[in-house]
CHARMM-style PDB file with segment names, atoms N, HN, CA, C and O in Angstrom:
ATOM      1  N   UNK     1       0.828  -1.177   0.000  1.00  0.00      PROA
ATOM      2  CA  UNK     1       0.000   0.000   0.000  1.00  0.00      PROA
ATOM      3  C   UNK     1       0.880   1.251   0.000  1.00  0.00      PROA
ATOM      4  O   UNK     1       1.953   1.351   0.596  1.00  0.00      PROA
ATOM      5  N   UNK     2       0.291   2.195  -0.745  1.00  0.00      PROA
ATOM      6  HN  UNK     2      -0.581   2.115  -1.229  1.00  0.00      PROA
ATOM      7  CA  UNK     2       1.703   3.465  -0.933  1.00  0.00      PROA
ATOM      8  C   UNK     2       1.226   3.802   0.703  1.00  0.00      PROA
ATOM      9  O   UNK     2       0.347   3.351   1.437  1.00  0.00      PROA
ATOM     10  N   UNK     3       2.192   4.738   0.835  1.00  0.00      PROA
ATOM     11  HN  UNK     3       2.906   5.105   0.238  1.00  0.00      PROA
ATOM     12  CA  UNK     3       2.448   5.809   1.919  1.00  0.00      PROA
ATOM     13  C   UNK     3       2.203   7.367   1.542  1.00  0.00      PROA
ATOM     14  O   UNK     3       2.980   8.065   0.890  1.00  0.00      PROA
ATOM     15  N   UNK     4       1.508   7.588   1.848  1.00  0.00      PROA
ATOM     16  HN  UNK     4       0.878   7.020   2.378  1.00  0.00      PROA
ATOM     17  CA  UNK     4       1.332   9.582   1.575  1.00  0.00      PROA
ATOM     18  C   UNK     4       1.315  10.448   2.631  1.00  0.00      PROA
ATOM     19  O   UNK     4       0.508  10.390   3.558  1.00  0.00      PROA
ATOM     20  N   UNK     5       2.154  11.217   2.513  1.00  0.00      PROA
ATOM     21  HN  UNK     5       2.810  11.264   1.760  1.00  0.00      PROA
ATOM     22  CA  UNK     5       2.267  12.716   3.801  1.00  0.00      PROA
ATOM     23  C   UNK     5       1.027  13.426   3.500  1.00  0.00      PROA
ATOM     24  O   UNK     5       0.477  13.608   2.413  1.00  0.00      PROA
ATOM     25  N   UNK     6       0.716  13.768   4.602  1.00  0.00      PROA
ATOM     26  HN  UNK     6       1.163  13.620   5.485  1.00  0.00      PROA
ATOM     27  CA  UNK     6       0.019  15.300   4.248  1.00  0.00      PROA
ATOM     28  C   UNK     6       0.508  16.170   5.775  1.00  0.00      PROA
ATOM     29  O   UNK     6       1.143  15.803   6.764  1.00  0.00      PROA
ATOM     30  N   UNK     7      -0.125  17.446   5.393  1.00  0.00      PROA
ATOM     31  HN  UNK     7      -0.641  17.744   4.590  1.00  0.00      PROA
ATOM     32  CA  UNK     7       0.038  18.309   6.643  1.00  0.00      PROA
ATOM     33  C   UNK     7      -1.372  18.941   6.639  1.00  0.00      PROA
ATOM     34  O   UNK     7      -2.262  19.203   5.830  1.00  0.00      PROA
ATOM     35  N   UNK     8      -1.105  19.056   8.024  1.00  0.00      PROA
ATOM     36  HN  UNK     8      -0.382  18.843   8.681  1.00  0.00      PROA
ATOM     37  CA  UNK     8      -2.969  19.824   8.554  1.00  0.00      PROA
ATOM     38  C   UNK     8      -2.923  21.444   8.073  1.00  0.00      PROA
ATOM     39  O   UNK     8      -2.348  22.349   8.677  1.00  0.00      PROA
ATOM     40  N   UNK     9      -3.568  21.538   7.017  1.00  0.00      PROA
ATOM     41  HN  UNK     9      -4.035  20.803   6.525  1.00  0.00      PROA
ATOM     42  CA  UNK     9      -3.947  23.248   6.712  1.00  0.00      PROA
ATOM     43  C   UNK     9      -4.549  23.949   7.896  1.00  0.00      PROA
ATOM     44  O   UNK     9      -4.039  24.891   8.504  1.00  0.00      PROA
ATOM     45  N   UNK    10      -6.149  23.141   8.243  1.00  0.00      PROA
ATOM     46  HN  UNK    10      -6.564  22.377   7.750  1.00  0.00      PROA
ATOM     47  CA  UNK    10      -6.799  23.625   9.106  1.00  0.00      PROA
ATOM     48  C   UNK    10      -7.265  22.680   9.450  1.00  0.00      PROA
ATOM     49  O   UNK    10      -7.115  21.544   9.000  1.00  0.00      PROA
ATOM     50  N   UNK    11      -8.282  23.264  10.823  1.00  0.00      PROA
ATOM     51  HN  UNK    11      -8.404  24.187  11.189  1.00  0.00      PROA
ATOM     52  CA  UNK    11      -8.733  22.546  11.411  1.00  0.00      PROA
ATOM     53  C   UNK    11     -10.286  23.140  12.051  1.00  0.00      PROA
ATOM     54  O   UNK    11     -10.132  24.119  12.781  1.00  0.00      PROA
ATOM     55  N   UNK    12     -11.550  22.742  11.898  1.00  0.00      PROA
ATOM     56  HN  UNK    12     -11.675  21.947  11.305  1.00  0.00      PROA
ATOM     57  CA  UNK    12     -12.789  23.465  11.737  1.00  0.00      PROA
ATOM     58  C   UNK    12     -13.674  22.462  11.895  1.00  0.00      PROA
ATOM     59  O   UNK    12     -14.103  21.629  11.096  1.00  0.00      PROA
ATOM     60  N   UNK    13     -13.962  22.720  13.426  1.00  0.00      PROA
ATOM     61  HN  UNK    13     -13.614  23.397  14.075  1.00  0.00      PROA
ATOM     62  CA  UNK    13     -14.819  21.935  14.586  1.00  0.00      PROA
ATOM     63  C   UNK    13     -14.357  20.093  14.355  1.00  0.00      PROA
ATOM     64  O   UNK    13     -13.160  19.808  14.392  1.00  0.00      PROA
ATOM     65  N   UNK    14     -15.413  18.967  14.126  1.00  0.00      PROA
ATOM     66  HN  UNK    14     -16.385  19.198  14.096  1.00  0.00      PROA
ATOM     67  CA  UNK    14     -14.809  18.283  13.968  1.00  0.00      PROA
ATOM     68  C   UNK    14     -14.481  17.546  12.386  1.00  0.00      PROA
ATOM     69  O   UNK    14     -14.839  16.447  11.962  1.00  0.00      PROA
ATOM     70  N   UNK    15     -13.616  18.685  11.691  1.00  0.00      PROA
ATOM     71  HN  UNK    15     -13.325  19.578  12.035  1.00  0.00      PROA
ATOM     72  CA  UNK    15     -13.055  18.669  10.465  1.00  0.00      PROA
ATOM     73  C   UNK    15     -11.376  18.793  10.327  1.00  0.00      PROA
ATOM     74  O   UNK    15     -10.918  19.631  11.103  1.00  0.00      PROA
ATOM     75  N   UNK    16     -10.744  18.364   9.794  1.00  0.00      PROA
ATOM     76  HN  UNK    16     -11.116  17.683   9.163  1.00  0.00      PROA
ATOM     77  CA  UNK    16      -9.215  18.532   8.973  1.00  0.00      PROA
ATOM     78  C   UNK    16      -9.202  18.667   7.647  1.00  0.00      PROA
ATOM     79  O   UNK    16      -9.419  17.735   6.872  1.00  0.00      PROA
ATOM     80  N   UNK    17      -8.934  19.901   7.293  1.00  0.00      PROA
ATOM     81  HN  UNK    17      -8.758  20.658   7.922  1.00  0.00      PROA
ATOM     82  CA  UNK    17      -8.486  20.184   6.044  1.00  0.00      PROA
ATOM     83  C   UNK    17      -6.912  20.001   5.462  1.00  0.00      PROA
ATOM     84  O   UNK    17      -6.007  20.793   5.726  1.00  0.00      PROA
ATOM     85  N   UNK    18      -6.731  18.517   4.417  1.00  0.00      PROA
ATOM     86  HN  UNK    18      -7.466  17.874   4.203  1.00  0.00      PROA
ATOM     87  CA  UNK    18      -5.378  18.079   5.063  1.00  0.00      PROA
ATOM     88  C   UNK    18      -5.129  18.710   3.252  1.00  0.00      PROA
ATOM     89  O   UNK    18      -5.978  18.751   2.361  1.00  0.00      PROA
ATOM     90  N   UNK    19      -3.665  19.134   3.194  1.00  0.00      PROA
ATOM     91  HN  UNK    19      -2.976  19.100   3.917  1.00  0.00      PROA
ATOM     92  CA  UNK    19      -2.936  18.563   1.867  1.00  0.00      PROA
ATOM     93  C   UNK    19      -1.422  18.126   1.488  1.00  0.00      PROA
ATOM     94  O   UNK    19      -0.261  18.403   1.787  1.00  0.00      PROA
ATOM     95  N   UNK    20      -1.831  17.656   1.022  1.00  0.00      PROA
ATOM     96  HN  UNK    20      -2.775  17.431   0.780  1.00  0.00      PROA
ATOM     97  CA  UNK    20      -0.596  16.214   0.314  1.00  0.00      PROA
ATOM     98  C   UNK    20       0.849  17.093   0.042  1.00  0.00      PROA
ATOM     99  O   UNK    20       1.085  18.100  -0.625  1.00  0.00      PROA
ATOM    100  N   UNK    21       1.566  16.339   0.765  1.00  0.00      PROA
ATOM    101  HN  UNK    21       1.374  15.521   1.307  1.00  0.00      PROA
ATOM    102  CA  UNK    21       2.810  17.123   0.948  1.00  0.00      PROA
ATOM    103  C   UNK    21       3.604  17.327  -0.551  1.00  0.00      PROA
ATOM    104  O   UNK    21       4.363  18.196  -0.979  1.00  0.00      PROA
ATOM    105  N   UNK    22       3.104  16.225  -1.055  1.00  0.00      PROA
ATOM    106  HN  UNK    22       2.487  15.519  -0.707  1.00  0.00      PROA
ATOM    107  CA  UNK    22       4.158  16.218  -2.890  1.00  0.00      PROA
ATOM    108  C   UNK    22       2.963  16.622  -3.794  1.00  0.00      PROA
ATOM    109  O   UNK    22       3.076  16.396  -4.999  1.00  0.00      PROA
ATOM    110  N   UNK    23       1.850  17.188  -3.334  1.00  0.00      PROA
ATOM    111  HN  UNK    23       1.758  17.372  -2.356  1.00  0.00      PROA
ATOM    112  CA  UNK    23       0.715  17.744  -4.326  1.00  0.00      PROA
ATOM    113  C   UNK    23       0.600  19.099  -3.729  1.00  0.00      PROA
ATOM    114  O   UNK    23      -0.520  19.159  -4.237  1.00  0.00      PROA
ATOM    115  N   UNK    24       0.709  20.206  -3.145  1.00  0.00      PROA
ATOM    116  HN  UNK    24       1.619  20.157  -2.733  1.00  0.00      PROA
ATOM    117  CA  UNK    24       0.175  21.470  -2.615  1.00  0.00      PROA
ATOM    118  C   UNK    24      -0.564  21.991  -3.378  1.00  0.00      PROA
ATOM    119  O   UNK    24      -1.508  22.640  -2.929  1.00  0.00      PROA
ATOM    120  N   UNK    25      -0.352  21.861  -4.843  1.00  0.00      PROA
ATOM    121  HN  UNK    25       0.416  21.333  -5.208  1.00  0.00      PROA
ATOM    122  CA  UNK    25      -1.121  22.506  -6.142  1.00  0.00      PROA
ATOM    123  C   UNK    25      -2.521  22.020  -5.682  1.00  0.00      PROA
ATOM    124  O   UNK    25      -3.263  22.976  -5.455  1.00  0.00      PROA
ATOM    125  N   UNK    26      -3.055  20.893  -5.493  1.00  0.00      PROA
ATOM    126  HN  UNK    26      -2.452  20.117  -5.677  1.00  0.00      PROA
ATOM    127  CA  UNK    26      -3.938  19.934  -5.316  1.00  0.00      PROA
ATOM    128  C   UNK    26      -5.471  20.579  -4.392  1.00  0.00      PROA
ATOM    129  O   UNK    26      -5.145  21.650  -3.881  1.00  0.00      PROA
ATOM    130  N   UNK    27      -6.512  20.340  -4.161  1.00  0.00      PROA
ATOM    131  HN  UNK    27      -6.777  19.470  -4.576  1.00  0.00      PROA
ATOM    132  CA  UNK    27      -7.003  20.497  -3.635  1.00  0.00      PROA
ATOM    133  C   UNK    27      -7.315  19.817  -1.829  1.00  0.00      PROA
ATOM    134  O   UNK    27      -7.106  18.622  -1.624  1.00  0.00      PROA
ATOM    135  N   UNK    28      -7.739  20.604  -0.844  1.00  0.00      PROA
ATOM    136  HN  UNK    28      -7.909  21.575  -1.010  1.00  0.00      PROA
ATOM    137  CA  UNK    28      -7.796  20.090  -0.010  1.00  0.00      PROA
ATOM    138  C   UNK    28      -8.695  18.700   0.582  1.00  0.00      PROA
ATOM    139  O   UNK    28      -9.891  18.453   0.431  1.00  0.00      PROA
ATOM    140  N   UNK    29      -7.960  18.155   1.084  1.00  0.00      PROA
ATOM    141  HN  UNK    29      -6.989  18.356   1.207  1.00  0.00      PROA
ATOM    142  CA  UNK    29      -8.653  17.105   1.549  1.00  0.00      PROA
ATOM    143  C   UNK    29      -9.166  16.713   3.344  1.00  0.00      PROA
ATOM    144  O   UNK    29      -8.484  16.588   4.361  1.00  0.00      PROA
ATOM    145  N   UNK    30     -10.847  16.596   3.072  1.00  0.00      PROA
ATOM    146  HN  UNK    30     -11.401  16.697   2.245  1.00  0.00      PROA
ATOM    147  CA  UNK    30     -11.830  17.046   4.357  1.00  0.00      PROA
ATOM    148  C   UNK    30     -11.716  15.571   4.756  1.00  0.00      PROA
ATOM    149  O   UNK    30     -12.023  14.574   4.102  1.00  0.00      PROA
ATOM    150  N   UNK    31     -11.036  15.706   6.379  1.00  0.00      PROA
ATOM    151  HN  UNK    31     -10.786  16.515   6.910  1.00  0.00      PROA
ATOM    152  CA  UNK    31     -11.034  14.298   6.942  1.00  0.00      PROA
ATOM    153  C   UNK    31     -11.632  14.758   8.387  1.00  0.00      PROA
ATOM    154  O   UNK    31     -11.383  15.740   9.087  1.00  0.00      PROA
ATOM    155  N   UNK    32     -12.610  13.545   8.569  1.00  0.00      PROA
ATOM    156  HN  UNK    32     -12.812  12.748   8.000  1.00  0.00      PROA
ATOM    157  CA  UNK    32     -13.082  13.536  10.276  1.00  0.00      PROA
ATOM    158  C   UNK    32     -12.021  13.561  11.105  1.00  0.00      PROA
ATOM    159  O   UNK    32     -10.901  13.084  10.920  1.00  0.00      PROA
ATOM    160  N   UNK    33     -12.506  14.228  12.158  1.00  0.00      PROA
ATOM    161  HN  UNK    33     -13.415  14.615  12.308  1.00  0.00      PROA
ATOM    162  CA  UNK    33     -11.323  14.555  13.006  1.00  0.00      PROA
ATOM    163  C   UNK    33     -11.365  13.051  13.781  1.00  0.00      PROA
ATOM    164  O   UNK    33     -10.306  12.710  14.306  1.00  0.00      PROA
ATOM    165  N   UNK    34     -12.359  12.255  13.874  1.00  0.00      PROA
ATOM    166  HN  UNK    34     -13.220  12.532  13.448  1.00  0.00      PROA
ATOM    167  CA  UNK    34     -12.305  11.120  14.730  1.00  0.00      PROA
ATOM    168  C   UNK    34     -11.299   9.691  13.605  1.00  0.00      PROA
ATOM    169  O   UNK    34     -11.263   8.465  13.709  1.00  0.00      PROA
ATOM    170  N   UNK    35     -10.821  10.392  12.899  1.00  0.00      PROA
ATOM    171  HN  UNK    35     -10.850  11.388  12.814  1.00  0.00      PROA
ATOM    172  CA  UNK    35      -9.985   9.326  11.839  1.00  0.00      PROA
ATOM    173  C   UNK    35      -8.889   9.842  11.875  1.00  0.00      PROA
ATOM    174  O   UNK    35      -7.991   9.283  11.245  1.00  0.00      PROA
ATOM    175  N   UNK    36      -8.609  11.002  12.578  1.00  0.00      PROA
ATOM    176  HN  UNK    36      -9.338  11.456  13.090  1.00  0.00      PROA
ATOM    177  CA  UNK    36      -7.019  11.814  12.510  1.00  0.00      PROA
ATOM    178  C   UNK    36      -6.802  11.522  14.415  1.00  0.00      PROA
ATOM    179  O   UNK    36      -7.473  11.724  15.427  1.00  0.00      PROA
ATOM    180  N   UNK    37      -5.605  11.010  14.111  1.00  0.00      PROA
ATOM    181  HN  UNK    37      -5.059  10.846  13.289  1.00  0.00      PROA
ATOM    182  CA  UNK    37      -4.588  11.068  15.979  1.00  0.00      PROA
ATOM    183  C   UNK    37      -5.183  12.630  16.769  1.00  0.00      PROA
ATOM    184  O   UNK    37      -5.378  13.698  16.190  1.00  0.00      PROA
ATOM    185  N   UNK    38      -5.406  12.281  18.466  1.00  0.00      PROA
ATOM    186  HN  UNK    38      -5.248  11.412  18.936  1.00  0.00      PROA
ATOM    187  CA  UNK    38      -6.485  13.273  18.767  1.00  0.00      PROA
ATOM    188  C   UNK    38      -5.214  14.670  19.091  1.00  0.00      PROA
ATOM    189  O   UNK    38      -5.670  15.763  19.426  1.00  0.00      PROA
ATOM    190  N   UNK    39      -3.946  14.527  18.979  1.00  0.00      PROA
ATOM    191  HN  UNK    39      -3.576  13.639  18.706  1.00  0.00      PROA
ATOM    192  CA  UNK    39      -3.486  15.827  19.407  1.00  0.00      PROA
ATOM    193  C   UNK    39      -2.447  16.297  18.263  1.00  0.00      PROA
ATOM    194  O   UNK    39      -1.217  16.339  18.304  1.00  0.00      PROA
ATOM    195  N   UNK    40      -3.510  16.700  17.039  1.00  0.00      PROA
ATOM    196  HN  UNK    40      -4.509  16.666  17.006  1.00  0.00      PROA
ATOM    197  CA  UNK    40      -2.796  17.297  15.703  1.00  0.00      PROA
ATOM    198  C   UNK    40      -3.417  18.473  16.150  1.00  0.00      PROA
ATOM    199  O   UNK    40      -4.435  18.640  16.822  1.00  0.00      PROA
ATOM    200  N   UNK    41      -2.494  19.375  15.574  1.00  0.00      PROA
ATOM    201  HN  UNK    41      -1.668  19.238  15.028  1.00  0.00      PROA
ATOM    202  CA  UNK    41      -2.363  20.802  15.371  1.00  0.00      PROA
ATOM    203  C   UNK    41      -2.235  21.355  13.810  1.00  0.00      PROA
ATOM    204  O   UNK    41      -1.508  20.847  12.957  1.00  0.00      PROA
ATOM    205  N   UNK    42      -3.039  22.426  13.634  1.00  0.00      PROA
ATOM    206  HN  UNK    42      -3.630  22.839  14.327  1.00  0.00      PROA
ATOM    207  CA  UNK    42      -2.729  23.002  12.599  1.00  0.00      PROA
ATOM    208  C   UNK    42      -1.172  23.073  11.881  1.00  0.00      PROA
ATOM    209  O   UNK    42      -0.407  23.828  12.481  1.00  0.00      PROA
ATOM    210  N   UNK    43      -0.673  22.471  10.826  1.00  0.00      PROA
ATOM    211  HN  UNK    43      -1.295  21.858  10.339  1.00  0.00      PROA
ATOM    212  CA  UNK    43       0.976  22.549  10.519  1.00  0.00      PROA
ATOM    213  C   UNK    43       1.455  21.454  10.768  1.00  0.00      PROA
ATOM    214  O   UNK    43       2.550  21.006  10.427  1.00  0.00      PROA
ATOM    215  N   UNK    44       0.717  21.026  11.318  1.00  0.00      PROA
ATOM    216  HN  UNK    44      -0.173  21.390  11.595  1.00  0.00      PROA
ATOM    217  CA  UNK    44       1.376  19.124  11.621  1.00  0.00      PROA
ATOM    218  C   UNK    44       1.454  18.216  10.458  1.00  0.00      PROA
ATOM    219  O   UNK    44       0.610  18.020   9.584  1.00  0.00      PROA
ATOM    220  N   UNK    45       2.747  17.644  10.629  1.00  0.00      PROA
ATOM    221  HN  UNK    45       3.433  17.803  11.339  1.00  0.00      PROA
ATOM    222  CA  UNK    45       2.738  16.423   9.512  1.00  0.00      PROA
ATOM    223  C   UNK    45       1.725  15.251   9.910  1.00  0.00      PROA
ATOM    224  O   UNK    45       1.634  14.759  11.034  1.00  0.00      PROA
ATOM    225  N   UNK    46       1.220  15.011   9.146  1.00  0.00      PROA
ATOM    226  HN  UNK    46       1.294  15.412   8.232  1.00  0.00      PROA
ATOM    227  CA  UNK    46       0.470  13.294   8.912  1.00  0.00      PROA
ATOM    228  C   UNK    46       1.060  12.309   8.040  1.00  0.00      PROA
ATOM    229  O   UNK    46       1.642  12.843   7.095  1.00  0.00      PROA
ATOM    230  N   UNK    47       1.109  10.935   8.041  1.00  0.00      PROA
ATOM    231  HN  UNK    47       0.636  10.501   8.808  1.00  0.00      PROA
ATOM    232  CA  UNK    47       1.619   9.741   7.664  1.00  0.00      PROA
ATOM    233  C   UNK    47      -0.204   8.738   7.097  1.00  0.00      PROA
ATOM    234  O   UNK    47      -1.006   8.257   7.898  1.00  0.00      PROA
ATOM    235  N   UNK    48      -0.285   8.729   6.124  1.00  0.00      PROA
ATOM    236  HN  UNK    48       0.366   9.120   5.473  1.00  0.00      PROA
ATOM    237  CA  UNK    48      -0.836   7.575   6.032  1.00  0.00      PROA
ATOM    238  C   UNK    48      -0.450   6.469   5.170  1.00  0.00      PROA
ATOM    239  O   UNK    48       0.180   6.444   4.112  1.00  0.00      PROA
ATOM    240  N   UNK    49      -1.109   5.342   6.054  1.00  0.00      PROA
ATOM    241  HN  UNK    49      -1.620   5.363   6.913  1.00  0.00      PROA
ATOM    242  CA  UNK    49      -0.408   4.391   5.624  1.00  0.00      PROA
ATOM    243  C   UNK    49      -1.279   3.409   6.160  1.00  0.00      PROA
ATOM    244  O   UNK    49      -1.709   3.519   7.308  1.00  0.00      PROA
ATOM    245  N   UNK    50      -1.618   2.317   5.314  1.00  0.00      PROA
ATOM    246  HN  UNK    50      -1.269   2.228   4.381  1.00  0.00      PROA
ATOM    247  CA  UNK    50      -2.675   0.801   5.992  1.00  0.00      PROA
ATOM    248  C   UNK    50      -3.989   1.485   5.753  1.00  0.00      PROA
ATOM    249  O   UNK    50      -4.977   0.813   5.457  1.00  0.00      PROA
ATOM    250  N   UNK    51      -4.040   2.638   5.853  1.00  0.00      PROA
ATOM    251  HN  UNK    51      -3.237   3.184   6.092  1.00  0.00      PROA
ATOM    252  CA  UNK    51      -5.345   3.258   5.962  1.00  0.00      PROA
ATOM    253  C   UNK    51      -6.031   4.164   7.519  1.00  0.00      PROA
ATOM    254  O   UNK    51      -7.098   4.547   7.999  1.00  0.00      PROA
ATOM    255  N   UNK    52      -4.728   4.139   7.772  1.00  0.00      PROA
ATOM    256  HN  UNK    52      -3.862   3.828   7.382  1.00  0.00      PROA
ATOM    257  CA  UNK    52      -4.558   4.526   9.073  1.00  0.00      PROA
ATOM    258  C   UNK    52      -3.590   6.128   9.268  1.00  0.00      PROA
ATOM    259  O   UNK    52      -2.574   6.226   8.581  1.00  0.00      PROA
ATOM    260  N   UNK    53      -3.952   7.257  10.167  1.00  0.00      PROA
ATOM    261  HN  UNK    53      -4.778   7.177  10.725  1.00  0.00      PROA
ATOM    262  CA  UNK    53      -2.874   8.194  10.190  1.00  0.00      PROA
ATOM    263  C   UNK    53      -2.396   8.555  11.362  1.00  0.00      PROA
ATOM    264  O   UNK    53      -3.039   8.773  12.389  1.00  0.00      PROA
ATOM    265  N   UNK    54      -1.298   8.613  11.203  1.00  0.00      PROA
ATOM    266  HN  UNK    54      -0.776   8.435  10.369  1.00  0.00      PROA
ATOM    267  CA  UNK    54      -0.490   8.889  12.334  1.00  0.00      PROA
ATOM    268  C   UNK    54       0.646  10.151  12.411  1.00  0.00      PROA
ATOM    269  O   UNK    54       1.317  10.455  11.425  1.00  0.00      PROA
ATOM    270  N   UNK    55       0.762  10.811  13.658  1.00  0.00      PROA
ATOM    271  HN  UNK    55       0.217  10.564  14.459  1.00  0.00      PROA
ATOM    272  CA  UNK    55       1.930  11.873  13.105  1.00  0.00      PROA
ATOM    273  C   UNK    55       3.392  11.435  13.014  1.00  0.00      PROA
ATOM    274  O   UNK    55       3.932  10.393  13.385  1.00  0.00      PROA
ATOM    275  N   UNK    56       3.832  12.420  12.474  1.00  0.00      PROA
ATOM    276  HN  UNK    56       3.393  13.267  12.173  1.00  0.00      PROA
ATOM    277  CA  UNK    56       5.330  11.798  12.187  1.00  0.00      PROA
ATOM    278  C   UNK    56       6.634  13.317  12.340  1.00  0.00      PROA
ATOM    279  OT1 UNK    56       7.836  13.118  12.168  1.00  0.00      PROA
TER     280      UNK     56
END
């Protein structure tokens, strides 16, 4: 399964607006906050991978 970075743009109630670290051109991508690790911060790297995210 690939591996893809992203970083947290924002963050808006229980929403993450994430984008792809080797796409920025790209549009954002809206993830439940209950599917993102509970102590991300805006600017934070993310890891997914398995289907699962984790910070890194």
């Amino acid at each position: 399964m690939e591996t893809i970075y992203y970083i947290v743009k924002s963050i808006d109630g229980d929403y993450a607006n994430l984008i792809r670290e080797d796409a920025q051109d790209q549009d954002t991508k809206l993830v439940a906050r209950a599917l993102l690790p509970d102590n991300i911060s805006e600017g934070c790297r993310l890891k997914y991978e398995f289907l699962q995210y984790e910070i890194c």
